[in-house]
N, C-alpha and C positions, 0 to 999 in steps of 0.2 A: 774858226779858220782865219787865218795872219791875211790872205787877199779878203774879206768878206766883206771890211770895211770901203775897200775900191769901188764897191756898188752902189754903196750911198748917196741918197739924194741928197740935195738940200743946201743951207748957206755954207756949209763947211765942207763941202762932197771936194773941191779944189785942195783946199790947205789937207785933210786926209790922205789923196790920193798922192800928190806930194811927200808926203811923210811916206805910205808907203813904196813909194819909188825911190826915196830916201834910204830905208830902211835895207830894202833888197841890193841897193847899189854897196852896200857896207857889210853883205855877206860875204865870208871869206870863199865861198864860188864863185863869186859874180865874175864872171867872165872880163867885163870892163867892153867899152866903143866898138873896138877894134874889131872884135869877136863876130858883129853881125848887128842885123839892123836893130831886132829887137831889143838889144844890149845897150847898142847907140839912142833907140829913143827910150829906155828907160830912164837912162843917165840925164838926156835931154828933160824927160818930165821930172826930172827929181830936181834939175835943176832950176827949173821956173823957164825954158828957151822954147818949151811948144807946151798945147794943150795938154790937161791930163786923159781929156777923152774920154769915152762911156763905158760901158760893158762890152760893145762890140771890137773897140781899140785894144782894150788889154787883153780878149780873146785871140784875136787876131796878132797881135804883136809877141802875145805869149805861144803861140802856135808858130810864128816867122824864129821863134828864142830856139822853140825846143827842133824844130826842123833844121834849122842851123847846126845844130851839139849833135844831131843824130849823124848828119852827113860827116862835119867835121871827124867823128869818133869813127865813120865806117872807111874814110879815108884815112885814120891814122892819124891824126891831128886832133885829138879832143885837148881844150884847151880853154 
């Protein structure tokens, strides 16, 4: 699984989790900033401006991602 490595501990758990916030911001979905918070601090952790955070951060921000696209899509603006 492409997030499994986000859970790692260890000397390298930072330089990983970056990569994969790297990774996701360069998928042709990604929404971009704009779109919602979760979007804004992925961008932010891919770019080294905040923490990459634990298991319960990218839970939670991946929950704030997809609650954003459900509302945005039920209002007619999936985007």
């Amino acid at each position: 699984m492409f997030l499994a490595k986000v859970l790692q501990r260890g000397e390298h758990r930072d330089a990983i989790n970056r990569d994969t916030a790297r990774r996701l911001t360069c998928l042709s979905d990604f929404r971009g900033p704009s779109a919602g918070t979760g979007e804004g601090w992925l961008r932010d952790c891919a770019q080294g401006s905040v923490t990459t955070g634990n298991q319960s951060v990218w839970n939670r921000m991946g929950n704030i991602q997809h609650m954003t696209y459900v509302v945005s899509c039920r209002a007619g603006h999936p985007g």
